[in-house]
ZAMARGU-4260 file (C-alpha; in steps of 0.2 Angstrom, whole numbers, plus 5000, padded with zeros to 4 digits):
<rodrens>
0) 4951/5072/5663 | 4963/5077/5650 | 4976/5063/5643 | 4989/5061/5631 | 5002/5051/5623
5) 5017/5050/5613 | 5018/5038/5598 | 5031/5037/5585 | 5033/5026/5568 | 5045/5023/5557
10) 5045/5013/5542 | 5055/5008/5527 | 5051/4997/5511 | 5057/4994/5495 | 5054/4981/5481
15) 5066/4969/5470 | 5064/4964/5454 | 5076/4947/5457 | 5072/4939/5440 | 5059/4944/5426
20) 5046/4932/5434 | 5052/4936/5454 | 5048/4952/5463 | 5051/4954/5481 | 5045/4967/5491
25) 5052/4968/5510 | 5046/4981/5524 | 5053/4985/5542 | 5041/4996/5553 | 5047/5003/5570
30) 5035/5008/5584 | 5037/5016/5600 | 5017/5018/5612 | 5024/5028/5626 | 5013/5026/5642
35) 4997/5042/5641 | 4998/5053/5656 | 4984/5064/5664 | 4988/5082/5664 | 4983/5083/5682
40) 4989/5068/5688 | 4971/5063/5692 | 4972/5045/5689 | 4980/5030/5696 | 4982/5011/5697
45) 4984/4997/5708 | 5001/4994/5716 | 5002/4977/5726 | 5019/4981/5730 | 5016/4993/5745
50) 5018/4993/5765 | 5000/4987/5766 | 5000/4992/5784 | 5006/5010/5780 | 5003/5014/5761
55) 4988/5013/5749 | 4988/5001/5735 | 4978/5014/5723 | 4991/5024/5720 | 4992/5041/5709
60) 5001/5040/5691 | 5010/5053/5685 | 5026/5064/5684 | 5032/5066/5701 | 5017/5053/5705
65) 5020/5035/5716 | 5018/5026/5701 | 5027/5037/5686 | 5017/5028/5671 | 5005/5016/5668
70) 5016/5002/5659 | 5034/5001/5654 | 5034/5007/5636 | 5044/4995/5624 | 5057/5001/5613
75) 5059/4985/5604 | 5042/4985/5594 | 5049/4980/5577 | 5035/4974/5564 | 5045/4964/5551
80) 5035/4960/5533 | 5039/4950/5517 | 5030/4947/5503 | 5035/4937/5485 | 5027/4936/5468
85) 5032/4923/5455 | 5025/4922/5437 | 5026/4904/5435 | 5027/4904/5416 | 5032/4921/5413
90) 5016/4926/5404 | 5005/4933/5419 | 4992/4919/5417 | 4997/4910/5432 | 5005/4918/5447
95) 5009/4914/5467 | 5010/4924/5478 | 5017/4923/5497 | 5017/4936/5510 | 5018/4936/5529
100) 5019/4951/5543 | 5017/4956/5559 | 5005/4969/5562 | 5004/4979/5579 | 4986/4986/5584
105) 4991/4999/5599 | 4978/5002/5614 | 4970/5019/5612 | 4976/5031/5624 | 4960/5030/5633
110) 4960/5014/5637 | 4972/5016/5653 | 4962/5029/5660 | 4949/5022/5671 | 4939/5023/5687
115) 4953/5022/5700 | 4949/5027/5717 | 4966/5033/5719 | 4962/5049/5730 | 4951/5037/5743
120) 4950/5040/5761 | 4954/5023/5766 | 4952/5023/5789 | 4960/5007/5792 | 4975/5013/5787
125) 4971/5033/5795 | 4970/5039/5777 | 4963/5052/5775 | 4961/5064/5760 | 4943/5075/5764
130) 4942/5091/5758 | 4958/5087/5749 | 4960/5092/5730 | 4964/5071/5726 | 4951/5064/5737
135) 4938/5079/5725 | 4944/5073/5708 | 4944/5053/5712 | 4930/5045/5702 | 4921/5031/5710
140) 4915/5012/5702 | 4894/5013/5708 | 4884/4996/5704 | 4867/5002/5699 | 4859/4996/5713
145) 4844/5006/5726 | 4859/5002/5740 | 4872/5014/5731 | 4861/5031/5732 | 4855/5041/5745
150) 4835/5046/5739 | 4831/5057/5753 | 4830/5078/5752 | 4846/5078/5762 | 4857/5069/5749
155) 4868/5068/5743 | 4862/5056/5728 | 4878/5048/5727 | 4890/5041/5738 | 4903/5052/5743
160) 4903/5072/5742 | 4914/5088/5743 | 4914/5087/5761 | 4921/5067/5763 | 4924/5061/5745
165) 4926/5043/5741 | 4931/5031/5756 | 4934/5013/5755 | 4932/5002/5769 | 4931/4983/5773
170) 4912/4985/5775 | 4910/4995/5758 | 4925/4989/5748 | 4929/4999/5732 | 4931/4993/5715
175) 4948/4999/5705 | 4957/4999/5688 | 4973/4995/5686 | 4985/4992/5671 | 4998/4979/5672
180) 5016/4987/5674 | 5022/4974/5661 | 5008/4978/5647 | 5014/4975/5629 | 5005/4980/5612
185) 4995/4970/5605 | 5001/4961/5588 | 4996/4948/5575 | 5005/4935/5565 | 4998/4936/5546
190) 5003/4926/5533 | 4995/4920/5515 | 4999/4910/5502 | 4987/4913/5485 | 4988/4906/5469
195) 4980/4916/5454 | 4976/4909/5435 | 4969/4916/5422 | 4956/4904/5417 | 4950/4915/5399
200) 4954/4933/5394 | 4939/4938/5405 | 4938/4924/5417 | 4951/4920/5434 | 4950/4908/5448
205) 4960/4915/5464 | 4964/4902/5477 | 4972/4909/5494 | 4975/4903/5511 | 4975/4916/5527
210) 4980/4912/5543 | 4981/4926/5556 | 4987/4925/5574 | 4982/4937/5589 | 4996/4939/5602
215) 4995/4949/5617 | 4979/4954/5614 | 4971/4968/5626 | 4957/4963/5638 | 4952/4966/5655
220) 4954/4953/5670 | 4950/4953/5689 | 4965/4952/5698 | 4956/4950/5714 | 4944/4936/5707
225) 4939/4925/5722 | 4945/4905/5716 | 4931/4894/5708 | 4920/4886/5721 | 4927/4898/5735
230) 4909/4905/5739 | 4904/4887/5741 | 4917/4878/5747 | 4923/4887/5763 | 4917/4884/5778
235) 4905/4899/5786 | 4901/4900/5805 | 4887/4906/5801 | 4881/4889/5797 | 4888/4879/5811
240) 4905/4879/5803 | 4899/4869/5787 | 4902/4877/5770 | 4885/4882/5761 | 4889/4866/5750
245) 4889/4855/5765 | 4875/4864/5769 | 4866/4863/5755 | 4869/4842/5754 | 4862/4842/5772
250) 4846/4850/5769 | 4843/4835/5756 | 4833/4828/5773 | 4821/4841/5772 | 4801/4838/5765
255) 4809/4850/5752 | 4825/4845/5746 | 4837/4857/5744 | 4827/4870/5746 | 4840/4879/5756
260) 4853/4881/5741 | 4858/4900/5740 | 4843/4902/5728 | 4841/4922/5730 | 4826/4925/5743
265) 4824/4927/5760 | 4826/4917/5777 | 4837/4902/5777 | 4840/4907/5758 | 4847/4924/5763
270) 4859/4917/5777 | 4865/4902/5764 | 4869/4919/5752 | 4876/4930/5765 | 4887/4917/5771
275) 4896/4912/5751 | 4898/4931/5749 | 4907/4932/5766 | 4916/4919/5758 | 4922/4923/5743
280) 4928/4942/5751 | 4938/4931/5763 | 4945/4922/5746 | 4950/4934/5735 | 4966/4935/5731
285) 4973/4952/5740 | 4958/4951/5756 | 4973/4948/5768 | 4982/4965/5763 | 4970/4976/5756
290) 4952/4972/5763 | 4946/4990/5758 | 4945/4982/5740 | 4934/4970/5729 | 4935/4969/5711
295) 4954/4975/5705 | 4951/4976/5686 | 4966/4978/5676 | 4973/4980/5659 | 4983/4965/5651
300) 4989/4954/5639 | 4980/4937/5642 | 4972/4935/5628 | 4976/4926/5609 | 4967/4922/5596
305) 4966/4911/5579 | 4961/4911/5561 | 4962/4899/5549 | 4953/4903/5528 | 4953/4897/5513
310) 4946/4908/5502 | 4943/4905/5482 | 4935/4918/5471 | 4928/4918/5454 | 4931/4934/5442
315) 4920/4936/5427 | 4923/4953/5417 | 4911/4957/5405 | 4909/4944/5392 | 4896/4942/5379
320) 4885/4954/5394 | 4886/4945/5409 | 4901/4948/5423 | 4899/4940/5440 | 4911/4938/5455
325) 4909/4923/5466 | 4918/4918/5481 | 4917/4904/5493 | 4927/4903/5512 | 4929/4890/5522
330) 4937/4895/5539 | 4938/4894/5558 | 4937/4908/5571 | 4946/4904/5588 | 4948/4916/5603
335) 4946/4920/5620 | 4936/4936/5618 | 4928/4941/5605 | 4930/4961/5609 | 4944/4973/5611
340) 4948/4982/5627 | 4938/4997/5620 | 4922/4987/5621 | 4912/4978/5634 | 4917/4962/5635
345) 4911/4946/5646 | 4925/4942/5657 | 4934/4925/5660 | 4924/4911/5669 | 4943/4908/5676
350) 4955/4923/5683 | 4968/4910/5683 | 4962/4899/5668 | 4960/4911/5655 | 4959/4898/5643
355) 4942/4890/5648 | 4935/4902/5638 | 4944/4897/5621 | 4932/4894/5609 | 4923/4899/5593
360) 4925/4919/5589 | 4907/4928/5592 | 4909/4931/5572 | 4915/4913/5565 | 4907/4908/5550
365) 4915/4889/5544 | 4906/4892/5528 | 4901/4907/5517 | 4896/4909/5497 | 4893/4926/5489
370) 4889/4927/5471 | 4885/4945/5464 | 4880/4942/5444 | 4877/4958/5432 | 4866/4953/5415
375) 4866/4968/5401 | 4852/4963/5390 | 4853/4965/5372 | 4842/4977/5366 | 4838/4984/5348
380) 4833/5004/5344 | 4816/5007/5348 | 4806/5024/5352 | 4812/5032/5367 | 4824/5019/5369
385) 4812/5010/5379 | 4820/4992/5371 | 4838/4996/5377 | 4851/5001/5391 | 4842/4986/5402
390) 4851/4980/5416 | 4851/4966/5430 | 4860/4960/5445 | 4861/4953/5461 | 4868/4946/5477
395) 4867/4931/5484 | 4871/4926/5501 | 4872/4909/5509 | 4883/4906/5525 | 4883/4894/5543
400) 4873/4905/5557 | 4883/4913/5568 | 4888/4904/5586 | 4882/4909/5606 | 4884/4905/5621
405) 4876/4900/5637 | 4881/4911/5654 | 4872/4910/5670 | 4872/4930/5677 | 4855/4926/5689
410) 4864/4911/5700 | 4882/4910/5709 | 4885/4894/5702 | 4901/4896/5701 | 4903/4900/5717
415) 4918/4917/5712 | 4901/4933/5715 | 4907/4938/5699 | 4888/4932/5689 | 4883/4950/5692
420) 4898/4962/5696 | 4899/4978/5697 | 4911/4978/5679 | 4920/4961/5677 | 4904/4950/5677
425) 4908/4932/5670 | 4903/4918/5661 | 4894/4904/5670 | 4891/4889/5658 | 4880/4875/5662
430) 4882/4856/5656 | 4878/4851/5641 | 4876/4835/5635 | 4871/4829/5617 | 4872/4835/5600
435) 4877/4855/5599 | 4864/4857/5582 | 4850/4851/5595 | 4850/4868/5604 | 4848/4880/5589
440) 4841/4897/5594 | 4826/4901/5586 | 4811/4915/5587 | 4802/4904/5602 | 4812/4900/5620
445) 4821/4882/5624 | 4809/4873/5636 | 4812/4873/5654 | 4808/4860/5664 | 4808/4861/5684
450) 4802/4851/5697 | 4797/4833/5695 | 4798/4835/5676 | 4816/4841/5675 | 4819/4826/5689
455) 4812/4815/5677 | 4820/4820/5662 | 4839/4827/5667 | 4842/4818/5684 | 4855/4807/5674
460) 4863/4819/5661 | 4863/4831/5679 | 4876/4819/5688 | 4885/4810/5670 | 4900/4822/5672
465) 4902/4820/5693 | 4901/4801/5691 | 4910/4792/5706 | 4910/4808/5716 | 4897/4806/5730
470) 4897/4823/5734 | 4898/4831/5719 | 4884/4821/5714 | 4874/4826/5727 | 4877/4847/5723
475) 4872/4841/5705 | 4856/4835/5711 | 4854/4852/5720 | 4857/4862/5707 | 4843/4855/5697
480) 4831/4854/5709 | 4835/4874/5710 | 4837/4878/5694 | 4828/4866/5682 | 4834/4861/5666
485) 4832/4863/5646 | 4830/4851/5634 | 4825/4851/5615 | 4828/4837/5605 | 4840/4827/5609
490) 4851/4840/5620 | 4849/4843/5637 | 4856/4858/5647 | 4860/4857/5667 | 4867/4867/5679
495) 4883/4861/5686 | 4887/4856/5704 | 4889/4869/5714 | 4903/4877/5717 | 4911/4869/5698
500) 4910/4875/5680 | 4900/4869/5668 | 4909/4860/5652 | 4894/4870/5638 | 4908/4877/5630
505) 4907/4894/5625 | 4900/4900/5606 | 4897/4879/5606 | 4878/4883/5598 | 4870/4890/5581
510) 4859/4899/5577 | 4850/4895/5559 | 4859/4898/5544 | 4856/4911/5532 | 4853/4916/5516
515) 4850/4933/5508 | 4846/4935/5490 | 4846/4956/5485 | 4843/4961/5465 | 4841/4976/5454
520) 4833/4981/5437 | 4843/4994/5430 | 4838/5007/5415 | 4850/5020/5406 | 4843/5034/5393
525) 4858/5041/5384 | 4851/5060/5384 | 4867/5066/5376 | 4885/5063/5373 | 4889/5067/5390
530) 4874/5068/5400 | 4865/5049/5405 | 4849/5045/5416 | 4850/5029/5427 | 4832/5023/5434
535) 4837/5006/5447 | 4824/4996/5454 | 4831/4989/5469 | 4825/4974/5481 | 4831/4969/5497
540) 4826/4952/5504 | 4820/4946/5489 | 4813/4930/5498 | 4805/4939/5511 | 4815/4927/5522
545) 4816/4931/5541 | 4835/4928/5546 | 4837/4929/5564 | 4851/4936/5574 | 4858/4928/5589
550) 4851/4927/5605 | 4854/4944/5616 | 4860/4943/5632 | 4849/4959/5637 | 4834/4951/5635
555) 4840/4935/5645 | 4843/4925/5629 | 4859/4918/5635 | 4853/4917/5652 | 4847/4898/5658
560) 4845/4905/5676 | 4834/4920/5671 | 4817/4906/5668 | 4813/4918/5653 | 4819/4920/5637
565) 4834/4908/5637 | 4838/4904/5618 | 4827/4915/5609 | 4834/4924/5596 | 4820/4936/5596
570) 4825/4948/5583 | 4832/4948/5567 | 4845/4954/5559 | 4839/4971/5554 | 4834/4978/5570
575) 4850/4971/5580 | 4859/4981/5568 | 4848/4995/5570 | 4848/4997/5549 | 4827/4993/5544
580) 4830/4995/5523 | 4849/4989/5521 | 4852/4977/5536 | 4848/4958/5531 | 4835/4947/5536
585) 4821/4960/5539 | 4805/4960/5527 | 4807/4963/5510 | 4810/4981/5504 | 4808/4988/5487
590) 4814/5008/5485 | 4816/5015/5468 | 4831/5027/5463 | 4834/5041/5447 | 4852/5046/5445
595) 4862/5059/5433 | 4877/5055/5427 | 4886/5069/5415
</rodrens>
């Protein structure tokens, strides 16, 4: 594909000096992100606003296209700013500052182009495109599952050829793209207030507050999301006109109870399954019009986001040898999504509740101290100038460890068939009851405990939340017979009732906190006037500390319903990061360095 955009800017500034000890500064930036277009028209998005009997909901984008552009490009994209400087006394040893701005963060052209069946053959309408230059340039959404591919000699591999192309039908439904005809760029509020005093002539304390708000901020949703407890909530013929909840109660009878739950498997498990699928395709959303499609992924502006820091920093210039810069924050991270539309991204537990998933940013840190000291010893003139030119420094690191979550992807708990979607795979909390600090990742697995134990031990924190409600008692008592339950300490992790959300909040757990401690020796020869020799000694990880990263969803870390490596953070730092001398928490490295400065 071969896309483009037009984007124009214009901005003005200027600065005023009010009074001797008042400068303004004032800034206006316009914007105008026109929609990108395909230079073949080979893309498209999803049009609800069609003849569903008669017309495709996929539809082309394009000049001369069904749907002319992507979004309705804004004229009106003015990014105002202000800023102030006040010498309180007039000798520049205390000053306040003030600014605020907002500043826009455009989606990359990209972004918009996605994998939109918009060339399909779709028969229960008597579309049909084969052989047909749109139905040979449509790309199609495959899950990476044995069912999608063809492994025989006659092929083809993958669904859909030259002959026939793409087709989407009620039996094999196809997932689509989409943008929202009414997307607007993405914007923060900033502003900061900072107070700056010159303590010495080398020493200065600089005390700031920063708050930032996200607006519009670009994520992806499932339009076509089946509503929470759909899967288990609607009645199925299949089972004799009772939902797969009702179902699941019933079977309580059993010698084994609840053993016909919807846990994957085969027999009874399988029918329980097939029939909570069949039920949340009958839910979603846009079944009644357009059957032919599942997942309808789009483009929007659902999202906001938070921050709130104070920050304090220390300068020491060189005095009397010794120079340091030390700086403390304290701050809070709030959003929906930790990502941008760029990256992959978990998607909301709730289509139509977007806010269930406000909670800590993947990357808040509440508290973080740097302190980077530099020492030059005092020497004296010896031979070779082996007693001079001696240097040492160091940083120091010491923060809160970073947050995670828990998601069921094994289990349709929630009851949506979004725990392992083709592309808009959700989070699936469990309960949690007790202290969050009681569940703190670690190199080693959070116990499981299934069966009579987890009876035993998480039958009443199970049904605390559902308390009063029979029923919803009884589908927390199946859950757990299911799925089992953690518990460390005094926290304890279940799986909710069937068919409802857990209230384990996302980012609500820590890992351990970390500390870094990284130093250098440093030795100057003075060769000539203008030709110096710099040997460093440098050592990461002084402590030979291991400082674990969070734990990582591929390896079932975050998973409770994978009965494997739930809350292990089984790495650290330096191999999530994929840097083994520079990144922090790996064993200590010592490497050695000669440098010519003339």
């Amino acid at each position: 594909m071969y896309a483009r955009a037009h984007w124009y800017a214009a901005f003005v500034q200027d600065d005023w000096r009010l009074t001797t000890r008042v400068t303004l500064n004032l800034g206006l930036r316009w914007e105008y992100n026109g929609s990108p277009v395909e230079k073949h028209n080979y893309d498209g998005s999803f049009n609800p606003n069609v003849n569903p009997t008669t017309t495709y909901a996929v539809q082309q984008v394009g000049p001369g296209a069904p749907l002319t552009s992507f979004y309705k490009a804004d004229y009106k994209d003015f990014s105002p700013r202000l800023g102030v400087a006040w010498d309180v006394r007039g000798n520049g040893k205390t000053v306040v500052r003030a600014g605020a701005s907002i500043l826009r963060n455009p989606v990359v052209a990209g972004q918009y182009i996605g994998l939109s069946p918009f060339g399909a053959n779709v028969p229960s309408i008597g579309l049909n495109t084969s052989g047909k230059d749109i139905n040979l340039h449509t790309p199609a959404q495959l899950a990476l599952t044995t069912s999608q591919f063809t492994w025989t000699a006659a092929g083809p591999v993958f669904p859909g050829n030259q002959t026939s192309g793409v087709t989407c039908t009620v039996a094999t439904p196809c997932t689509t793209q989409a943008v929202n005809p009414n997307f607007r760029q993405p914007y923060s509020g900033q502003w900061n207030l900072d107070i700056q005093r010159a303590i010495t002539n080398s020493l200065t304390l600089d005390l700031a507050y920063v708050g930032v708000h996200g607006v519009h901020e670009a994520t992806w949703l499932d339009i076509n999301q089946p509503p929470v407890g759909a899967g288990w909530n609607t009645p199925n013929a299949i089972l004799g006109g009772l939902s797969p909840a009702a179902f699941c109660i019933a079977s309580a009878t059993h010698a084994k109870p609840y053993d016909q739950c919807g846990v994957p498997g085969k027999g009874v498990n399988k029918i329980v399954n097939n029939a909570i699928a069949a039920n949340e395709a009958v839910s979603s959303p846009y079944y009644a019009n357009f059957p032919y499609l599942n997942e309808i992924v789009q483009l929007g502006n659902q999202d906001f986001s938070n921050y709130d820091g104070l920050q304090v920093t220390v300068n020491e210039r060189t005095s009397h040898g010794l120079s340091f810069l030390a700086g403390y924050t304290y701050a809070h991270a709030l959003d929906i999504v930790s990502a941008d539309a760029t990256d992959q991204q978990p998607y909301p537990i709730n289509a139509y509740n977007v806010r269930l998933n406000y909670g800590n940013s993947d990357f808040d840190i509440r508290h973080r101290f740097t302190f980077s000291p530099t020492y030059l010893i005092p020497g004296m003139k010896s031979p070779g100038q082996m007693l001079q030119g001696w240097s040492i420094s160091g940083i120091m690191t010491f923060q809160n460890g970073l947050p995670w979550s828990n998601s069921d992807v094994t289990n349709d708990i929630i009851g949506t068939g979004e725990f392992v979607g083709t592309i808009s795979s959700a989070l699936q909390p469990w309960n949690y009851s007790g202290p969050p600090s009681a569940f703190k990742a670690g190199p080693q697995t959070i116990p499981q405990l299934k069966g009579s134990a987890a009876t035993a031990t998480c039958k009443a924190a199970a049904e605390a939340p559902y308390a009063g409600d029979a029923r919803l008692v009884a589908l927390a008592d199946a859950a757990l017979a299911n799925y089992g339950c953690y518990a460390q300490g005094s926290g304890i992790l279940t799986p909710p009732a069937l068919g409802t959300i857990g209230n384990a909040g996302r980012n609500i757990f820590r890992v351990p906190n970390y500390y870094n401690v990284d130093m250098s020796i440093g030795k100057e020869w003075k060769i000539k006037e203008r030709l110096t020799a710099q040997f460093r000694a440098e050592f990461f990880n002084v402590l030979n500390r291991a400082d674990i990263t969070v734990p990582a969803a591929n390896n079932s870390g975050l998973d409770p319903g994978a009965n494997s490596q739930f809350g292990c953070a089984c790495a650290t730092l330096d191999v999530q990061g994929n840097n083994p001398v520079l990144g922090s928490g790996g064993p200590r490295h010592i490497q050695f360095g000669l440098k010519l400065l003339f």
